[in-house]
DSSP file (Angstrom, degrees, kcal/mol; ACC not computed):
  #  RESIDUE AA STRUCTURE BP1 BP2  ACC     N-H-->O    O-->H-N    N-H-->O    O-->H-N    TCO  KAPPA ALPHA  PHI   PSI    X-CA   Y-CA   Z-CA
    1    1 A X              0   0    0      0, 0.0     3,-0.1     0, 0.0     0, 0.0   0.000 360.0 360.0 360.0 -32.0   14.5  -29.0   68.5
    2    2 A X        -     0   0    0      1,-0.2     2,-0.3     0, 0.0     3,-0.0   0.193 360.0 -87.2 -64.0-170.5   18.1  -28.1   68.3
    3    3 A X        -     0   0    0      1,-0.0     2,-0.3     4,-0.0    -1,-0.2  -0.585  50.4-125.1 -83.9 157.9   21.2  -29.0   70.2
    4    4 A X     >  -     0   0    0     -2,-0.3     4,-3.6     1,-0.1     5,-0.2  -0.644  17.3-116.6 -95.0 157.3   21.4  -26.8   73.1
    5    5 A X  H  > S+     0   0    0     -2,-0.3     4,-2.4     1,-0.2     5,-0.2   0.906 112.2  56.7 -92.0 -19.8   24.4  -25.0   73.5
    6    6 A X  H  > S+     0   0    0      2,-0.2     4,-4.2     3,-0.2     5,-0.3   0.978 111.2  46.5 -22.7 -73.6   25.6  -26.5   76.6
    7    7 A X  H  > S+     0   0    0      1,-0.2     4,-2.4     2,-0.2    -2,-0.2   0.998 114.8  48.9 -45.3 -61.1   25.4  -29.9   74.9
    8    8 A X  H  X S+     0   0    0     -4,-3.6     4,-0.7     1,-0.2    -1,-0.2   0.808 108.2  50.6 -60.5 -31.8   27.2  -28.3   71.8
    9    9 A X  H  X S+     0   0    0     -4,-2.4     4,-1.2     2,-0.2     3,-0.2   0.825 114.0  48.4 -70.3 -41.1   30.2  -26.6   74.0
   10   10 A X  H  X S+     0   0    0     -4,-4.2     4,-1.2     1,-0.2    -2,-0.2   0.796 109.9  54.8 -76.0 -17.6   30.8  -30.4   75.9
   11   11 A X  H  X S+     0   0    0     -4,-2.4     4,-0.9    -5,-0.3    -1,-0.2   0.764 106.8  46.1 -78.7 -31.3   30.8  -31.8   72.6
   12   12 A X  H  X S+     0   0    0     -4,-0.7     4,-1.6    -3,-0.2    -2,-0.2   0.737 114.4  46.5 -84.6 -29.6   33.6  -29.5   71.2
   13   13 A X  H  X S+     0   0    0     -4,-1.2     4,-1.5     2,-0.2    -2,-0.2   0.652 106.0  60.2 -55.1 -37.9   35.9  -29.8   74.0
   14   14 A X  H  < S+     0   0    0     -4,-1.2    -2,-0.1     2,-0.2    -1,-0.1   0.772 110.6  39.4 -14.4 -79.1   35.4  -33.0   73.9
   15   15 A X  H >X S+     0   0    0     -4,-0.9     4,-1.5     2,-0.2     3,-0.6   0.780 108.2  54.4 -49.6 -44.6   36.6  -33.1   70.6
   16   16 A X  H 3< S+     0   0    0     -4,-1.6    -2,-0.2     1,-0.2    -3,-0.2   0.930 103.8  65.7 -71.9 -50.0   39.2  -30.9   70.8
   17   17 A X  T 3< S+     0   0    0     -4,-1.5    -1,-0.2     1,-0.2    -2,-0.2   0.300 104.5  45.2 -21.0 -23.4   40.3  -33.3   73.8
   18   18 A X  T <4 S+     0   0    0     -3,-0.6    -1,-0.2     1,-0.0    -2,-0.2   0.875 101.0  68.2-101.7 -78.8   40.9  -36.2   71.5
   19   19 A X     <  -     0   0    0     -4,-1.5     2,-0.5    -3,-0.0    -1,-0.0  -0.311  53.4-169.1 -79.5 140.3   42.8  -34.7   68.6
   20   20 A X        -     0   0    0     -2,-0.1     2,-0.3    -3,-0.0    -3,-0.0  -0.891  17.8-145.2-109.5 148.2   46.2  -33.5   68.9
   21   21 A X        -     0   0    0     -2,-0.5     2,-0.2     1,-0.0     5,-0.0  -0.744  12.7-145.5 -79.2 155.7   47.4  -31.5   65.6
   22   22 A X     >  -     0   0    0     -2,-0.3     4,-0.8     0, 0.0     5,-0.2  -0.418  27.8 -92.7-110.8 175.3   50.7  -31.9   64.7
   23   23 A X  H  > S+     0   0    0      2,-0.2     4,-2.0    -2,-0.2     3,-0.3   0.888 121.0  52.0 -46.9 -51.7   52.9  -29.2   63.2
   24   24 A X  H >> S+     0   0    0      1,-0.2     4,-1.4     2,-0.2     3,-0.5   0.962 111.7  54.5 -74.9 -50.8   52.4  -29.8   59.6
   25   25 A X  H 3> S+     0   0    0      1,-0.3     4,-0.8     2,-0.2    -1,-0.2   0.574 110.1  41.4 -83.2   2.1   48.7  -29.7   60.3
   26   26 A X  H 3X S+     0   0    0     -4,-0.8     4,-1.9    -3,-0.3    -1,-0.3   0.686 114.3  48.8 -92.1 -29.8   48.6  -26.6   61.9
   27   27 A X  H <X S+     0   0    0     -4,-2.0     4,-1.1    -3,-0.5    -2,-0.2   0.798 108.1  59.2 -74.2 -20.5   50.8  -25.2   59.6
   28   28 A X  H  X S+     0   0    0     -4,-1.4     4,-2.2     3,-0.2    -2,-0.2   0.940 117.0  37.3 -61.5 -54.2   48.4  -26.8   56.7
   29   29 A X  H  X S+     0   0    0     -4,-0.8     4,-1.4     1,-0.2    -2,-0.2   0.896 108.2  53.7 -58.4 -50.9   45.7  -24.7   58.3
   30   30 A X  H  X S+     0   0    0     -4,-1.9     4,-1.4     2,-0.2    -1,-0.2   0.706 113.9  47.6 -69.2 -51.2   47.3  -21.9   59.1
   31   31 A X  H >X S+     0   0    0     -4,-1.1     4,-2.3    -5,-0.3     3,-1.9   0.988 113.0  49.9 -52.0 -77.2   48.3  -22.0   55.2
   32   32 A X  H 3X S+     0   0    0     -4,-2.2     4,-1.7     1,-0.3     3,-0.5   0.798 110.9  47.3 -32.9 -98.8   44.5  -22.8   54.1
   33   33 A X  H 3X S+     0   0    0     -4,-1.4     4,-1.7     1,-0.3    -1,-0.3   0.555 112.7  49.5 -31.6 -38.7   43.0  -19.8   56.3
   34   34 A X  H XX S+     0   0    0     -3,-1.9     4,-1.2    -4,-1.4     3,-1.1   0.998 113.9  51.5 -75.3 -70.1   45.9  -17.3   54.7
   35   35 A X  H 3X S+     0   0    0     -4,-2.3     4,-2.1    -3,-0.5    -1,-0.2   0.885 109.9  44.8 -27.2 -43.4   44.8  -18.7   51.1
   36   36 A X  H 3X S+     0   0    0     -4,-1.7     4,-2.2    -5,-0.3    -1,-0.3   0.940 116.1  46.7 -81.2 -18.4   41.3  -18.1   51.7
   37   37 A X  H XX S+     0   0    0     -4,-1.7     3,-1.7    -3,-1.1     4,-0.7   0.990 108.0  55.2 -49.9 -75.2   41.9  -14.6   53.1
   38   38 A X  H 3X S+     0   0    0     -4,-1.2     4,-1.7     1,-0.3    -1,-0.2   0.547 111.5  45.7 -32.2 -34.1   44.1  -13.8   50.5
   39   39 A X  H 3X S+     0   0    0     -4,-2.1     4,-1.6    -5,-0.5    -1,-0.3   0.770 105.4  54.4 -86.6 -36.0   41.2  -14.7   48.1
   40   40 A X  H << S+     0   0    0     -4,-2.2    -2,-0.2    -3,-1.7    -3,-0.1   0.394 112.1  52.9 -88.7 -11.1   38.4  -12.8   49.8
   41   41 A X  H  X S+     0   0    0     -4,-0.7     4,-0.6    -5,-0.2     3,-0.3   0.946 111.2  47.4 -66.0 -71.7   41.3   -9.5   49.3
   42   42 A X  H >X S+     0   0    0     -4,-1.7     4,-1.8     1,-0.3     3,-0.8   0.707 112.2  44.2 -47.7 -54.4   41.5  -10.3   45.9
   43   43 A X  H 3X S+     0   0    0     -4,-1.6     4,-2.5     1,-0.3    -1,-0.3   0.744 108.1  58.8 -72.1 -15.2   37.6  -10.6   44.9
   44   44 A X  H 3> S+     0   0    0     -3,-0.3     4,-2.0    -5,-0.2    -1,-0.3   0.922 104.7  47.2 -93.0 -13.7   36.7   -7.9   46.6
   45   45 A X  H <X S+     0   0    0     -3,-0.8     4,-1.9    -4,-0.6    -2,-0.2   0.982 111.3  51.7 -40.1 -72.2   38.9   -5.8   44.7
   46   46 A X  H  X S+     0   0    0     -4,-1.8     4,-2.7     2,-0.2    -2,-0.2   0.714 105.3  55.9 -13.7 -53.5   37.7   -7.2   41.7
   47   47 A X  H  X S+     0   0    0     -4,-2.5     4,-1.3     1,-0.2     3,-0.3   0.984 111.9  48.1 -44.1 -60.8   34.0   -6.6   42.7
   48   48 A X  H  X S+     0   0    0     -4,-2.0     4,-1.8     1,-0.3     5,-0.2   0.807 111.8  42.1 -60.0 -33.1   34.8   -3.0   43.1
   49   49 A X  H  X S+     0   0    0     -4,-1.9     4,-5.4     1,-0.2    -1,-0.3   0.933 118.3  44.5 -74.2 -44.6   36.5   -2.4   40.3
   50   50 A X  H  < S+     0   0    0     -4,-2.7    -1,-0.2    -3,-0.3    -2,-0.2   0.606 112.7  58.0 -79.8  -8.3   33.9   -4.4   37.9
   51   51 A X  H >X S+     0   0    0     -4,-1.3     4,-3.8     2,-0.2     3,-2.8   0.933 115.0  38.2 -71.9 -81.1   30.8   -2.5   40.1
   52   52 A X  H 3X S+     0   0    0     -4,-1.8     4,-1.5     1,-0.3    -2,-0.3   0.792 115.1  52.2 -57.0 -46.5   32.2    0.5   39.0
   53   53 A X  H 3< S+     0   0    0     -4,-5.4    -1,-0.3    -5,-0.2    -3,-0.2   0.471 118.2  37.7 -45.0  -5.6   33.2   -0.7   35.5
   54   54 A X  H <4 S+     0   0    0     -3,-2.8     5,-0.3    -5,-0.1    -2,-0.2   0.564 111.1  56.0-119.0 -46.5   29.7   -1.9   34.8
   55   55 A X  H >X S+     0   0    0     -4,-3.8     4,-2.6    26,-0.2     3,-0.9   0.921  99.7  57.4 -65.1 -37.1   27.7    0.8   36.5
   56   56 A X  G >< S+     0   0    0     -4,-1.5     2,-5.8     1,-0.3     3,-1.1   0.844 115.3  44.1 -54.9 -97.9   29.4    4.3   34.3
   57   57 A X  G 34 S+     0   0    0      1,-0.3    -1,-0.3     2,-0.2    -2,-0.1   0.237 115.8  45.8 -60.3  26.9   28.1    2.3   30.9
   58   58 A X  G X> S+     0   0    0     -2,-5.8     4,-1.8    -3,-0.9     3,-1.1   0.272 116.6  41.1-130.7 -47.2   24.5    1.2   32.2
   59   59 A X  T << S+     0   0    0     -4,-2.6    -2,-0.2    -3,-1.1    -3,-0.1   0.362 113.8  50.4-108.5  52.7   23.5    4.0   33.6
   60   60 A X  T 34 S+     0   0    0     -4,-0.2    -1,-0.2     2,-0.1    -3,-0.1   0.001 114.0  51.5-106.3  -6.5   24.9    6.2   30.9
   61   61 A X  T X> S+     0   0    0     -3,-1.1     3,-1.8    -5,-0.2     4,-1.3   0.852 104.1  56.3-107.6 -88.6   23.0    3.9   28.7
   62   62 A X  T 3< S+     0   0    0     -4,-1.8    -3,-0.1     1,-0.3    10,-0.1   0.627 113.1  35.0 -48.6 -47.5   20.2    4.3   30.5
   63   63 A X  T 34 S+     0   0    0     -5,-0.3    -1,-0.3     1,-0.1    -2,-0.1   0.637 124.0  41.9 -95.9  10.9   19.8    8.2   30.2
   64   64 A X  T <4 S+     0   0    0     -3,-1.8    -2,-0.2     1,-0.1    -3,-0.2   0.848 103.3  66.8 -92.1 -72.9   21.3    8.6   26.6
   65   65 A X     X  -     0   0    0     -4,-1.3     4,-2.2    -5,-0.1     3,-0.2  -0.450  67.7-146.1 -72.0 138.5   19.6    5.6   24.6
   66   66 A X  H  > S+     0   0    0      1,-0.2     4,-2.2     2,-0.2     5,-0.3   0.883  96.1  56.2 -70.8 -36.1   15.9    5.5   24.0
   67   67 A X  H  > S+     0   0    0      2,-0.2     4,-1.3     1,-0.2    -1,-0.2   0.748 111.2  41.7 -61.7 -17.6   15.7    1.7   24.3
   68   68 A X  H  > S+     0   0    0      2,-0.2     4,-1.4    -3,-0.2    -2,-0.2   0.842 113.0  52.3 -87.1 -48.5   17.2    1.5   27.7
   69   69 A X  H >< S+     0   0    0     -4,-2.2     3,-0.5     2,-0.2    -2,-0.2   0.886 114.5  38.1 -51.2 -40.4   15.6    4.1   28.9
   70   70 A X  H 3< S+     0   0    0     -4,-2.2    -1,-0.2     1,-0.2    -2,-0.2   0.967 131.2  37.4 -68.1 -63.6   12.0    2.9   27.9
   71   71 A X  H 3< S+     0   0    0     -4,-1.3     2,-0.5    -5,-0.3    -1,-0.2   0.070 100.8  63.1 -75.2  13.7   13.3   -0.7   28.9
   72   72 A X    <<  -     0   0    0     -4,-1.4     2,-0.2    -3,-0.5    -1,-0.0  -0.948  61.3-171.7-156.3 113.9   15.6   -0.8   31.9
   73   73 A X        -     0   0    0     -2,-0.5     3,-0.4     4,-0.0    -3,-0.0  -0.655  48.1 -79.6-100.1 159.8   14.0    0.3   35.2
   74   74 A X  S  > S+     0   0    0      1,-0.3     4,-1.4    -2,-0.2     5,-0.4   0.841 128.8  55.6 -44.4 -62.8   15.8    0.8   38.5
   75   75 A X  H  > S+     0   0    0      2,-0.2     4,-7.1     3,-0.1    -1,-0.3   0.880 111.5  43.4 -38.5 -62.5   15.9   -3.1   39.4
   76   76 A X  H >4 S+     0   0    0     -3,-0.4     3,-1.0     1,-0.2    -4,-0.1   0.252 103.5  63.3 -63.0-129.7   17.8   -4.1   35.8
   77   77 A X  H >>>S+     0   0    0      1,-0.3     4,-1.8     2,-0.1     3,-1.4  -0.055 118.5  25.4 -64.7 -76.2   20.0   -1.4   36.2
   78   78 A X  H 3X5S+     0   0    0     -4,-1.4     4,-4.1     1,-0.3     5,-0.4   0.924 110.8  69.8 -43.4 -59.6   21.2   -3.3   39.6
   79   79 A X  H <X5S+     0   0    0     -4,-7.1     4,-2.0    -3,-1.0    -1,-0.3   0.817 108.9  30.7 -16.4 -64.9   20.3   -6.2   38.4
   80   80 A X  H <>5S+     0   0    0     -3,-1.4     4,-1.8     1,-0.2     5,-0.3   0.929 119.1  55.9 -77.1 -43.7   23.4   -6.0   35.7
   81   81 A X  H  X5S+     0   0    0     -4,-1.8     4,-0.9    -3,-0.4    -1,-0.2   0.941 113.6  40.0 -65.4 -38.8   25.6   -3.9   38.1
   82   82 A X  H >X<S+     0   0    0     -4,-4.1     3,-1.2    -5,-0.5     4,-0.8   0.887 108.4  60.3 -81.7 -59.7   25.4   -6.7   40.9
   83   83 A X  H >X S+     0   0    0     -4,-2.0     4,-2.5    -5,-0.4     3,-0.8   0.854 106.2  49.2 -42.1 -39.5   25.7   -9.5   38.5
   84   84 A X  H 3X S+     0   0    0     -4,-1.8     4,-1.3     1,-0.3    -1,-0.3   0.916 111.4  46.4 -39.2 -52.2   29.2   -8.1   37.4
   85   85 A X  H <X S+     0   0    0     -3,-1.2     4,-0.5    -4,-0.9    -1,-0.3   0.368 110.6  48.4 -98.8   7.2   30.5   -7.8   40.5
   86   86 A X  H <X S+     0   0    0     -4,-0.8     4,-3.5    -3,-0.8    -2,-0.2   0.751 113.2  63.5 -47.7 -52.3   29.2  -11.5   41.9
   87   87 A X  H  X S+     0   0    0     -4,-2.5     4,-2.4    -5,-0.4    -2,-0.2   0.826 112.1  22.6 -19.5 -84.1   30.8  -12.1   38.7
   88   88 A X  H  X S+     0   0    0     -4,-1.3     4,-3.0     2,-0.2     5,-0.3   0.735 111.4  72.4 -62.0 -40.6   34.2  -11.0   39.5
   89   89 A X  H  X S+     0   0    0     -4,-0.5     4,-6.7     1,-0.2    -2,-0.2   0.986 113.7  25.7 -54.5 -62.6   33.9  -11.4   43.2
   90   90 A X  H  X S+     0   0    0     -4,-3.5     4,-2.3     2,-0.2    -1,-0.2   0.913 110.4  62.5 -86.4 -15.3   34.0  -15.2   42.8
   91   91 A X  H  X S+     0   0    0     -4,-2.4     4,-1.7     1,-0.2     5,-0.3   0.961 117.0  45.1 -63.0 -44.7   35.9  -16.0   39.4
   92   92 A X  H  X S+     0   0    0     -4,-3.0     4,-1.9     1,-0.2     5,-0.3   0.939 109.1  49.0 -59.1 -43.3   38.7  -14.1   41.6
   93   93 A X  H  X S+     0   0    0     -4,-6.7     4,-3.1    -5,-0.3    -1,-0.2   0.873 112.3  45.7 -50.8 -37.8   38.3  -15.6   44.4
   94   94 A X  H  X S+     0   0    0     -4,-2.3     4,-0.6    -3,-0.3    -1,-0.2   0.880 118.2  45.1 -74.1 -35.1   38.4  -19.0   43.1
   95   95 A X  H  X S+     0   0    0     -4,-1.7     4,-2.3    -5,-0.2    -1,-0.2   0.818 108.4  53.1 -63.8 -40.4   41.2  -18.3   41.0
   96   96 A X  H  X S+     0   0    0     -4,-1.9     4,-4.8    -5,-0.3     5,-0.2   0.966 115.4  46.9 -51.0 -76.8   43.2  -16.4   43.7
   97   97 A X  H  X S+     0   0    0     -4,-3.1     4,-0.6    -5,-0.3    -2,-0.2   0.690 110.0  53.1 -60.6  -4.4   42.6  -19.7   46.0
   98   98 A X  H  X S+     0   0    0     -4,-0.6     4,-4.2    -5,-0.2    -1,-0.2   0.817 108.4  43.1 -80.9 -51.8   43.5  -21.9   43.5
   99   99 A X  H  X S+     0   0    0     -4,-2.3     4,-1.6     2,-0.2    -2,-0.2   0.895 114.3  53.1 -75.9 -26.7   46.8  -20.5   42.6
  100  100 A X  H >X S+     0   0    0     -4,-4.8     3,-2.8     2,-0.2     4,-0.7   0.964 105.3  58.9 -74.4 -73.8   47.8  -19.9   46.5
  101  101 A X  H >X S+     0   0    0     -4,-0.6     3,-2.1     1,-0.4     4,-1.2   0.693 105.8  44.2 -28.0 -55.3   47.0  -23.4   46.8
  102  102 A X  H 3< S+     0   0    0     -4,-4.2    -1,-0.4     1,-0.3    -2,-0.2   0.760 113.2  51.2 -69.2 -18.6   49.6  -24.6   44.1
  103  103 A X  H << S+     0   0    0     -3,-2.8    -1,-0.3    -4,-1.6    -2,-0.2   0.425 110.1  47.1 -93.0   4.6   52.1  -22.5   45.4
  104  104 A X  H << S+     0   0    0     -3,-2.1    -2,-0.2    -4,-0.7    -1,-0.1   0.574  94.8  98.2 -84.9 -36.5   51.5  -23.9   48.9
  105  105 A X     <  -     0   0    0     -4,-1.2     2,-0.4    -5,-0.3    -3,-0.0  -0.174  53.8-163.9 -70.6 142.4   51.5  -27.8   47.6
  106  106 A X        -     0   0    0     -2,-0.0     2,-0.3     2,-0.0    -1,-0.1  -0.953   7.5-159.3-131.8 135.1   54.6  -29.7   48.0
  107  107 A X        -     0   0    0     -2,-0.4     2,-0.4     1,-0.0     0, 0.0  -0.879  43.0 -97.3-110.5 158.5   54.8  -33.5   45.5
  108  108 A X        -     0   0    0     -2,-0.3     3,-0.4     1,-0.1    -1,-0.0  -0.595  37.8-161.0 -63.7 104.1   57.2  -36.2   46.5
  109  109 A X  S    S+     0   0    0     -2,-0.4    -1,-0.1     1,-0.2    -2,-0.0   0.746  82.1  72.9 -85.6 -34.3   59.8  -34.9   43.9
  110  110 A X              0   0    0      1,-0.2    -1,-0.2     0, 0.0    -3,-0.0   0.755 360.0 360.0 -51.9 -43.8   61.5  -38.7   44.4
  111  111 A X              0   0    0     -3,-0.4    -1,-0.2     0, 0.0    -2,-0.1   0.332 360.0 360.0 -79.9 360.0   58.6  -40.6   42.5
């Protein structure tokens, strides 16, 4: 049902055949790719740090308090230990790729 990849390989060549990039748009890319890199550093630091910041006080919770223990089985304990670090992973990232972006952007200073 798909495209075959034959089809799909003349079709990109094709393309590529067409379009010239210019400087500034390779250096636009070039920029973009760095950004998102740079962002995918950053959250995954973040992850780690907020996996390990989340996990000591749940499952220290878990064998110390009687209400966790009775209530929080092996799933919720990940459960709350991945959600942290999803957490973090992308509010950094987005944030990361935000702020490289404005420092990448250049305004018509003239207007």
């Amino acid at each position: 049902m798909g495209i075959s990849s034959e089809m799909r390989e003349s079709w990109a060549k094709r393309r590529e055949s067409l379009l010239i990039a210019s400087v500034f748009e390779e250096d636009r890319i070039r920029k973009s790719r760095e950004c998102t890199q740079e962002g995918v550093r950053a959250g995954t630091k973040a992850a780690a740090v907020a996996c390990v910041a989340s996990a000591i006080p749940t499952l220290v919770a878990v064998r110390t308090i009687p209400w966790a223990k009775a209530n929080l089985n092996y799933t919720a304990q990940a459960l709350i230990i991945s959600a942290a670090s999803i957490a973090a992973y992308f509010i950094t990232a987005d944030k990361t790729i935000l702020e490289c972006a404005r420092r990448n952007t250049h305004y018509d200073k003239s207007a």
